[in-house]
Z-matrix of the N, CA and C atoms (Angstrom, degrees):
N
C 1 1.426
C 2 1.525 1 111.55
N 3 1.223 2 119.21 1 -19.14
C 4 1.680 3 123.87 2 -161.80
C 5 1.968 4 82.72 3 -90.36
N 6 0.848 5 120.21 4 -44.87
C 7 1.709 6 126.04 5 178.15
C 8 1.933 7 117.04 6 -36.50
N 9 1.822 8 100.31 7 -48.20
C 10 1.269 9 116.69 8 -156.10
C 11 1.676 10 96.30 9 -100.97
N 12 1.559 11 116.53 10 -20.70
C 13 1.674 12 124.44 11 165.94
C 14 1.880 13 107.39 12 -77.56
N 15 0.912 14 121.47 13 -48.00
C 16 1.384 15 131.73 14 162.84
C 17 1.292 16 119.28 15 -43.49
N 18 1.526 17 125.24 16 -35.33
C 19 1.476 18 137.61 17 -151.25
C 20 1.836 19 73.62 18 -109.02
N 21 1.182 20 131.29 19 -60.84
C 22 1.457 21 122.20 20 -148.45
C 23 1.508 22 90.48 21 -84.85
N 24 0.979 23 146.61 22 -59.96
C 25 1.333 24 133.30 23 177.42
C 26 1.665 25 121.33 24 -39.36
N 27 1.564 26 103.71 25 -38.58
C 28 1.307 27 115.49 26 -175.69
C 29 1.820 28 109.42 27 -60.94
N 30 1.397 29 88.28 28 -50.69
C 31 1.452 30 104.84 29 -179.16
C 32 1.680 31 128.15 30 -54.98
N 33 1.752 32 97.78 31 -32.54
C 34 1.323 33 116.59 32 -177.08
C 35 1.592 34 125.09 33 -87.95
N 36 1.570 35 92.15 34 -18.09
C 37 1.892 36 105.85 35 161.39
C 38 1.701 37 115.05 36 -89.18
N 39 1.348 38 98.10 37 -9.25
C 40 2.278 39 95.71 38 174.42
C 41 1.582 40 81.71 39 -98.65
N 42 0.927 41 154.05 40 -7.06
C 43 1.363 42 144.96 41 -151.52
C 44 2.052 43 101.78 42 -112.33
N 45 1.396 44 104.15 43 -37.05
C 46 1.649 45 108.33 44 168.28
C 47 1.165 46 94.71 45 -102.39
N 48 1.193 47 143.13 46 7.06
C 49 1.895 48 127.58 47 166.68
C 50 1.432 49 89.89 48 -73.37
N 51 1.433 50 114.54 49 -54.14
C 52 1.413 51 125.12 50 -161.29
C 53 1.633 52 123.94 51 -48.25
N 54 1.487 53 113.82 52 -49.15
C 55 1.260 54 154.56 53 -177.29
C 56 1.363 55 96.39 54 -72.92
N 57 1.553 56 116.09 55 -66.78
C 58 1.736 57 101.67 56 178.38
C 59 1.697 58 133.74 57 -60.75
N 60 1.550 59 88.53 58 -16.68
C 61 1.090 60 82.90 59 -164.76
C 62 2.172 61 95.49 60 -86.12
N 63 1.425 62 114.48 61 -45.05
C 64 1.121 63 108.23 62 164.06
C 65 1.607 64 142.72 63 -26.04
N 66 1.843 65 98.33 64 -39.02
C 67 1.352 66 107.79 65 -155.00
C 68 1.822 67 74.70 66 -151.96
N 69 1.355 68 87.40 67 89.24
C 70 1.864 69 88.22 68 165.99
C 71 2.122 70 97.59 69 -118.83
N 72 1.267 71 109.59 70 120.54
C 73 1.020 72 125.09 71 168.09
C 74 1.857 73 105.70 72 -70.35
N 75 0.454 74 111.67 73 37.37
C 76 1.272 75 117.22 74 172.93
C 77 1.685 76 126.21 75 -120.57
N 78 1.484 77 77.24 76 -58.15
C 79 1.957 78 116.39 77 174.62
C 80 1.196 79 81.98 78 -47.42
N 81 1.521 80 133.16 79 -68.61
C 82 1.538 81 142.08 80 -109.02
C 83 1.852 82 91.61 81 -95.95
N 84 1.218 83 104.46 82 -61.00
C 85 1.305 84 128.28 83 172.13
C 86 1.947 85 108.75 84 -25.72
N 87 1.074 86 91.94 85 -61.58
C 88 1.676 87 114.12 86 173.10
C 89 1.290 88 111.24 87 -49.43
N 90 0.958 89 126.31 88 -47.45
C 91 1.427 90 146.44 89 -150.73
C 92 1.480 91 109.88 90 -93.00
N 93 1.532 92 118.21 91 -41.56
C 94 1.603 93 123.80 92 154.61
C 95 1.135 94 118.57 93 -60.43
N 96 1.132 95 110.48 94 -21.56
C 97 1.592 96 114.31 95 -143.56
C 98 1.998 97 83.70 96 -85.52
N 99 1.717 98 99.16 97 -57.44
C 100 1.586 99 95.61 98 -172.45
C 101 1.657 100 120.24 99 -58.77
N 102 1.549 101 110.05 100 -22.17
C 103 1.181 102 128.08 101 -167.27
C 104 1.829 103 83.74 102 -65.80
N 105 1.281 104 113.38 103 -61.08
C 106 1.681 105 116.99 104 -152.03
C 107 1.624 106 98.47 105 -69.95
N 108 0.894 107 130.54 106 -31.08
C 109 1.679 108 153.21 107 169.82
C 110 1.761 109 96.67 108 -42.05
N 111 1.570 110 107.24 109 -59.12
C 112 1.363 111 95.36 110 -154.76
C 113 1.681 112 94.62 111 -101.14
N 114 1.145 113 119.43 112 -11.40
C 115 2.021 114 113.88 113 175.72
C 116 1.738 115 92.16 114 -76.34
N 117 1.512 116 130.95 115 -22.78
C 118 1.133 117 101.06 116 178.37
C 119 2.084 118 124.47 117 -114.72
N 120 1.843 119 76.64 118 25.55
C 121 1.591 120 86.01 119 172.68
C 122 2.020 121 91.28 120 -100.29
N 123 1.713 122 136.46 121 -22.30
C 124 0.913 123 116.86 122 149.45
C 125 1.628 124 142.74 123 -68.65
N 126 1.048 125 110.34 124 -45.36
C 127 2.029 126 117.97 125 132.35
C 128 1.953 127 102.99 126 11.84
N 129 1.559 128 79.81 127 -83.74
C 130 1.618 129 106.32 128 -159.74
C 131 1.535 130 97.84 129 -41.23
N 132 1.258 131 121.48 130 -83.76
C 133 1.336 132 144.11 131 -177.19
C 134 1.844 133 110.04 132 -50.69
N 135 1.332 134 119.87 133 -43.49
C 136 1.282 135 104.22 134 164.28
C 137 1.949 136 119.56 135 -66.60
N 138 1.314 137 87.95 136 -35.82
C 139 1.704 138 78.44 137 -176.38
C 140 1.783 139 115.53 138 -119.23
N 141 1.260 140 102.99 139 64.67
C 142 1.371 141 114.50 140 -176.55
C 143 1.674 142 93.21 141 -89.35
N 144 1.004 143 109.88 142 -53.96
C 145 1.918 144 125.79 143 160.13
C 146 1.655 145 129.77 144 -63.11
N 147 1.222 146 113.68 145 30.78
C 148 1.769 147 110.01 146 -164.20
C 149 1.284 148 97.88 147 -41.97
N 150 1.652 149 106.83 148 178.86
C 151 1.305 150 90.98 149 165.62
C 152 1.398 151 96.72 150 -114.13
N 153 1.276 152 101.19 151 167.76
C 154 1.341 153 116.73 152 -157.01
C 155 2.539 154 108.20 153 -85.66
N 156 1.229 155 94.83 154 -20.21
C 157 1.389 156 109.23 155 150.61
C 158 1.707 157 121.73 156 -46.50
N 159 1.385 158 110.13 157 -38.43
C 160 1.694 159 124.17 158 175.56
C 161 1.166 160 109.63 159 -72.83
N 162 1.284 161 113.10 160 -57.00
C 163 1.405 162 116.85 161 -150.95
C 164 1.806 163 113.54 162 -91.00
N 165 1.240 164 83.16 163 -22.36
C 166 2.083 165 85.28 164 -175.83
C 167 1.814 166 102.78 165 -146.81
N 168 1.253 167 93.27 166 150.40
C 169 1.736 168 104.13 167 167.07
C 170 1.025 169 109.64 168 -67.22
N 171 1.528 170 124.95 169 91.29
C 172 1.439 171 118.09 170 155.92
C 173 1.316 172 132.05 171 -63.52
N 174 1.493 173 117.32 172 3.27
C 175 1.376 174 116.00 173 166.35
C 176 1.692 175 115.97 174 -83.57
N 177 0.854 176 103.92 175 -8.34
C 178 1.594 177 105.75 176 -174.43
C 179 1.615 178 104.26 177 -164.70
N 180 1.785 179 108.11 178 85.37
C 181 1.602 180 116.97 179 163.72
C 182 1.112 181 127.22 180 -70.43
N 183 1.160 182 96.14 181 -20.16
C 184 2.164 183 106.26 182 171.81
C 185 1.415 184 123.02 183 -50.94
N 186 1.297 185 126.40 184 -18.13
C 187 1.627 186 146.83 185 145.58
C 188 1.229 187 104.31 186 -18.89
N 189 1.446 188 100.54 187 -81.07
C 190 1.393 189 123.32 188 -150.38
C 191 1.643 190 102.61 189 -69.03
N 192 1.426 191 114.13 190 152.07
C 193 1.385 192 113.80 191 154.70
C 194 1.577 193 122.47 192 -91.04
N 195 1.584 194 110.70 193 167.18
C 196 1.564 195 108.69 194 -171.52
C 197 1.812 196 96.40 195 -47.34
N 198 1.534 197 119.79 196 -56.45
C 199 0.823 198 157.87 197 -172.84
C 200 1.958 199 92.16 198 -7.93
N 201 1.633 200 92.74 199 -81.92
C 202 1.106 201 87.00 200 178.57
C 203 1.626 202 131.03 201 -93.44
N 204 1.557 203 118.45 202 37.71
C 205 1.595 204 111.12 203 -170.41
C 206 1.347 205 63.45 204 -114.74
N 207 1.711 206 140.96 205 115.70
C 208 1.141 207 164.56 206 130.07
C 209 1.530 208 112.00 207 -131.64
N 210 1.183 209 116.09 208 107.91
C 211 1.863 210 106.28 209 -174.06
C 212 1.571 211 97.63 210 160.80
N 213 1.643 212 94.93 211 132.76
C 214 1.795 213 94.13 212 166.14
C 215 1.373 214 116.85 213 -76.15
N 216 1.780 215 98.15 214 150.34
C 217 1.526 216 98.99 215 -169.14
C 218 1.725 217 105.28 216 -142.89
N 219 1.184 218 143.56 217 -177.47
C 220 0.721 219 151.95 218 140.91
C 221 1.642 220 130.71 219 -101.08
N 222 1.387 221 103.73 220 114.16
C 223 1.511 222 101.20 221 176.74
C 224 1.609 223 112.88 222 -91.03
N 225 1.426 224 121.83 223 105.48
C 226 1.254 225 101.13 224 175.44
C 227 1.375 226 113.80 225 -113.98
N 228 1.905 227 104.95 226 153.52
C 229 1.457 228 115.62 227 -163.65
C 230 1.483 229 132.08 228 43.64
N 231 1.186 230 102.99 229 43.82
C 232 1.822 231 119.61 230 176.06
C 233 1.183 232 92.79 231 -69.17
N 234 1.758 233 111.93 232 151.04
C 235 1.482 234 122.31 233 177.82
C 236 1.560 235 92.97 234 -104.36
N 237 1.346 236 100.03 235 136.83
C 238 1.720 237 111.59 236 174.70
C 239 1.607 238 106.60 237 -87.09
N 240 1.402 239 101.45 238 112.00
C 241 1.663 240 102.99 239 -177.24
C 242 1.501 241 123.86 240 -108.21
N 243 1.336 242 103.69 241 -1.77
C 244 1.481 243 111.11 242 155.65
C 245 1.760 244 94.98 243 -163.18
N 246 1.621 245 89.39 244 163.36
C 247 1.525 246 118.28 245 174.88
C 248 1.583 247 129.10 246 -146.66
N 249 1.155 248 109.04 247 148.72
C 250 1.456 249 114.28 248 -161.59
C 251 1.802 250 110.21 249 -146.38
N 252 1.015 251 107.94 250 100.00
C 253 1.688 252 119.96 251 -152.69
C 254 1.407 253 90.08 252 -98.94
N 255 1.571 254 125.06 253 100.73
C 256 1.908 255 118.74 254 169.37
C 257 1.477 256 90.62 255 -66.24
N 258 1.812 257 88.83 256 -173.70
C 259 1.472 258 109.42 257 -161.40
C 260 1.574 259 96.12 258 -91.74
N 261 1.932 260 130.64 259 -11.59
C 262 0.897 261 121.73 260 176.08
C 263 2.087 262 105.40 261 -92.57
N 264 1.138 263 109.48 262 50.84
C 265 1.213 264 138.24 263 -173.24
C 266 1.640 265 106.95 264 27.36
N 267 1.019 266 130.96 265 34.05
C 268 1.217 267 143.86 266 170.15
C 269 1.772 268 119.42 267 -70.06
N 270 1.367 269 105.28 268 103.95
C 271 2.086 270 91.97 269 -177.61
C 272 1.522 271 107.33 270 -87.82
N 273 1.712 272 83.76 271 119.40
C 274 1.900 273 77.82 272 168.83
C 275 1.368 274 118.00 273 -91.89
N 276 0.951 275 134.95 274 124.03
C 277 1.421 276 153.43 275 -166.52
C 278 1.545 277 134.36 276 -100.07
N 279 1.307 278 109.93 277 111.43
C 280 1.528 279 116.01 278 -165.09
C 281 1.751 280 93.23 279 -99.13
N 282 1.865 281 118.59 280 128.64
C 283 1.358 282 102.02 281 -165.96
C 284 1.662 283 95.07 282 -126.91
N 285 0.976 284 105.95 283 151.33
C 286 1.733 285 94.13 284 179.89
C 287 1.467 286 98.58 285 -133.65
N 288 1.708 287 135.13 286 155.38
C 289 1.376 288 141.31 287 -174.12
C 290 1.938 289 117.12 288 -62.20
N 291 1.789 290 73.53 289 -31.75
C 292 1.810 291 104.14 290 -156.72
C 293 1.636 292 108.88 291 -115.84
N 294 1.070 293 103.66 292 138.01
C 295 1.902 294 93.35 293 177.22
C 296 1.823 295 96.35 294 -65.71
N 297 1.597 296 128.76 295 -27.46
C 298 0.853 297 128.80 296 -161.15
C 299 1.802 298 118.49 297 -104.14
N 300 1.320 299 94.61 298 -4.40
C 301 1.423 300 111.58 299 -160.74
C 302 1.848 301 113.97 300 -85.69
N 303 0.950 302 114.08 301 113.78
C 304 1.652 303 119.63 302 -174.90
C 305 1.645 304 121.81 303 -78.15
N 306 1.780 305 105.81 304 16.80
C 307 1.062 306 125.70 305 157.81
C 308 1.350 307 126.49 306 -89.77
N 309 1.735 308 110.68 307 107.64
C 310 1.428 309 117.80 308 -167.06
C 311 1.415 310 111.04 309 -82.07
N 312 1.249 311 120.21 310 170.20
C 313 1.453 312 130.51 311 164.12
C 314 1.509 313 96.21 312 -146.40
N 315 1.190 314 128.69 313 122.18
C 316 1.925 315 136.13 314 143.54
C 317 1.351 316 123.76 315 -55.41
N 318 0.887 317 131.08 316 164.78
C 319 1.946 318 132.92 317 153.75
C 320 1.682 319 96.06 318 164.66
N 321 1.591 320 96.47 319 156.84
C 322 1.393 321 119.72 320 166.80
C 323 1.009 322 111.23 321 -105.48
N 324 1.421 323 129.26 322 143.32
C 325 1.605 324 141.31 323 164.78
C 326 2.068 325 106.28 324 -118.66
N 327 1.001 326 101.96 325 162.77
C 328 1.454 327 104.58 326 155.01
C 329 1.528 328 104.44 327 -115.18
N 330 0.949 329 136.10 328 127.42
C 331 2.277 330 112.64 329 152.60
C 332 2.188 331 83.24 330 -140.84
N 333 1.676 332 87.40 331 -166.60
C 334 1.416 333 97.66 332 -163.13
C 335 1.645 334 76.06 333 -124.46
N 336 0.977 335 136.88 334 22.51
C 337 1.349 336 129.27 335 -168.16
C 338 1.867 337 93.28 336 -104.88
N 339 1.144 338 128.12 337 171.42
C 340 1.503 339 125.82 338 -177.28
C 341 1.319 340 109.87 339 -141.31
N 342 1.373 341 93.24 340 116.75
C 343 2.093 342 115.74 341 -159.56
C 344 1.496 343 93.96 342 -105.82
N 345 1.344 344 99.80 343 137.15
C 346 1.572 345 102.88 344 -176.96
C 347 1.613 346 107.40 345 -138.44
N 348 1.087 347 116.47 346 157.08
C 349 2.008 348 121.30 347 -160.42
C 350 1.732 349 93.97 348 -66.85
N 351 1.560 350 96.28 349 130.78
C 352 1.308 351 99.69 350 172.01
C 353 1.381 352 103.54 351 110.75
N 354 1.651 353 121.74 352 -37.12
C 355 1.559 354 107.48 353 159.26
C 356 1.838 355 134.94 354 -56.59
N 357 0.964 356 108.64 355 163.67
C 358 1.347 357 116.78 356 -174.13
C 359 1.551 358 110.79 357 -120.37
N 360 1.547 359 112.50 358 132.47
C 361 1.591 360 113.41 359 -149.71
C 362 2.076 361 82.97 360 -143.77
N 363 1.352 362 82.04 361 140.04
C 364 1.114 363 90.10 362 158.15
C 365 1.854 364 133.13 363 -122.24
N 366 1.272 365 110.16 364 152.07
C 367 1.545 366 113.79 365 -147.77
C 368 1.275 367 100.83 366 -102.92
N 369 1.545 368 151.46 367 129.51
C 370 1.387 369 122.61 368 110.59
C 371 1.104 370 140.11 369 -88.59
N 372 1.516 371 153.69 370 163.00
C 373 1.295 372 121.92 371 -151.62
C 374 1.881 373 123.21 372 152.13
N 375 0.734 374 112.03 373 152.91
C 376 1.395 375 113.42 374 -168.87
C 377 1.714 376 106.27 375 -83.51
N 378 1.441 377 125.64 376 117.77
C 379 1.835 378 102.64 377 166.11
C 380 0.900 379 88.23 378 -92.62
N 381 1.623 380 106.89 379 167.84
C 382 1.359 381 131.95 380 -165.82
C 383 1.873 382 125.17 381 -146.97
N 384 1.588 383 73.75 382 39.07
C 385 1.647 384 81.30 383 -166.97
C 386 1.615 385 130.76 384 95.79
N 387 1.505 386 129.80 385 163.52
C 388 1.195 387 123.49 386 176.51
C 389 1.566 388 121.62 387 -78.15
N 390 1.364 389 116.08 388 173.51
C 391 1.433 390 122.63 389 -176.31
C 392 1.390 391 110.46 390 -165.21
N 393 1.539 392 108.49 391 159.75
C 394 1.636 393 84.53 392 -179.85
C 395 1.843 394 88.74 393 -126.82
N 396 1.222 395 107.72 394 137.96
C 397 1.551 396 128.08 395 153.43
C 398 1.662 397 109.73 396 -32.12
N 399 1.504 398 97.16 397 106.46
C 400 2.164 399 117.00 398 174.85
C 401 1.061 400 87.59 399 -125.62
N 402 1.673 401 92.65 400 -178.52
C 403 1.442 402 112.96 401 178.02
C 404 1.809 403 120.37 402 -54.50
N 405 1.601 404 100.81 403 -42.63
C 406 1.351 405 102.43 404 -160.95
C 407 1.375 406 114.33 405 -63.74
N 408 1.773 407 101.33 406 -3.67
C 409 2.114 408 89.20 407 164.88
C 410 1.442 409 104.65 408 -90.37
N 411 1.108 410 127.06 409 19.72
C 412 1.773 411 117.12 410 170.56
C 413 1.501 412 105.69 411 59.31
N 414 1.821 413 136.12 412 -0.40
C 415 0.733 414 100.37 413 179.51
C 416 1.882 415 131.14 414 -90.20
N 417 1.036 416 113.85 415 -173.06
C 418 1.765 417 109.06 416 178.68
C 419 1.705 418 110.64 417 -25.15
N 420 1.185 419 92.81 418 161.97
C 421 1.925 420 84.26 419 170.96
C 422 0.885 421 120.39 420 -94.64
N 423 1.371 422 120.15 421 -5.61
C 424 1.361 423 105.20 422 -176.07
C 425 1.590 424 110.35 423 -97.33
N 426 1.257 425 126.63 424 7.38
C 427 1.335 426 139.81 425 137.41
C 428 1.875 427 121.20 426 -38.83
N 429 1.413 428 105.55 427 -36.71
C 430 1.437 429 104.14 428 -176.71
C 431 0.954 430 131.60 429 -90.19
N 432 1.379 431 103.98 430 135.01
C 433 1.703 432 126.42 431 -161.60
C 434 1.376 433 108.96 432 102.22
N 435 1.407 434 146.25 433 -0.37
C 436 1.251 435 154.55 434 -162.56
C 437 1.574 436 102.40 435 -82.73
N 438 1.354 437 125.14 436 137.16
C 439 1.428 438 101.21 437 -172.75
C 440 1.489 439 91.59 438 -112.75
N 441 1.506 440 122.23 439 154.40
C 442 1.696 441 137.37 440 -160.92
C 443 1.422 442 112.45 441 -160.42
N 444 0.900 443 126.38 442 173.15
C 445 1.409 444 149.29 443 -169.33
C 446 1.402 445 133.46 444 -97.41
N 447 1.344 446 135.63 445 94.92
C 448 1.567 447 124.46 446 -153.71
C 449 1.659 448 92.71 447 -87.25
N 450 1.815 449 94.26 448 150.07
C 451 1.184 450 99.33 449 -179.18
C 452 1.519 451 121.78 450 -121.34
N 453 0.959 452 155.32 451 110.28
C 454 1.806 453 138.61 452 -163.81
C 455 1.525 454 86.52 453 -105.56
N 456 1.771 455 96.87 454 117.52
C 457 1.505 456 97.39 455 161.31
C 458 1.347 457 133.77 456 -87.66
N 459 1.071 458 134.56 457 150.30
C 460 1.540 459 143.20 458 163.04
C 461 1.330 460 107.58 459 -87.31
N 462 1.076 461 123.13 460 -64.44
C 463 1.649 462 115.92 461 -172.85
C 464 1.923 463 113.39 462 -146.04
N 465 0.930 464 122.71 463 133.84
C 466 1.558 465 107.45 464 179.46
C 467 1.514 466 94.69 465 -127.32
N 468 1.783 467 102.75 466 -165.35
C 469 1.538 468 121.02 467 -153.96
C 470 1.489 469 88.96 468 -168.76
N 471 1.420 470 112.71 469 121.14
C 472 1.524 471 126.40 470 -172.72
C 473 1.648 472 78.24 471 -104.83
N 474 1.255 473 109.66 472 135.90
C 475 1.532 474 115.07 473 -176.99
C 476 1.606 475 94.66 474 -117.30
């Protein structure tokens, strides 16, 4: 009997060598782990810019508090519905989602390129909370008092 306990024990430790070594939760563990590591080091870098269509109702920012419109975003293809070019050649820029839409966005750019009302620009960029349209953006008057969205750009695309 000590022969056939010897033989089944023997048998039952090559039998979990076998198994562990196949199916090591450990190995496996590791192995997601780097996988999930590196889909969310592409994550990072694809959506450092979301666009801002995903993440919030751009038809209606009045929702939101200043509080939370802090976050980079991407504005893409905003119609420029007014402009205001200082003398340190800077365009200040009134941007809306919609040719029709009475949801503002602000921001300054510099370029040497020449943007005119009715183009469509695209944004990347930090918002930074609400604001309301005065004089000191030069734009139309009948812009003032309108409340909108400040924008700090990082990089744009005059389309």
């Amino acid at each position: 009997m000590n022969r056939k306990r010897i033989a089944l024990i023997t048998s039952l430790i090559f039998l979990s060598d076998c198994t562990v070594e196949n199916f090591n939760p450990l190995k496996n563990n590791l192995k997601s782990d780097v996988e999930a590591v590196s889909q969310s080091n592409k994550k990072k870098s694809k959506d450092k810019y979301p666009d801002i269509s995903k993440e919030l109702d751009i038809t209606s920012m009045e929702q939101y508090s200043s509080n939370v419109l802090f976050m980079n975003l991407t504005l893409r293809n905003f119609f420029v519905k007014d402009i205001y070019l200082d003398d340190q050649s800077n365009y200040h820029l009134l941007l809306t989602p919609l040719k029709t839409s009475n949801q503002y966005f602000v921001t300054t750019i510099k370029t040497n390129k020449t943007i005119k009302i009715g183009n469509k620009i695209t944004i990347q960029g930090f918002i930074n909370g609400k604001v309301k349209v005065h004089d000191e953006y030069s734009f139309n008057l009948k812009y003032n008092g309108k409340n909108a969205v400040s924008v700090m750009v990082d990089h744009f695309e005059i389309n």
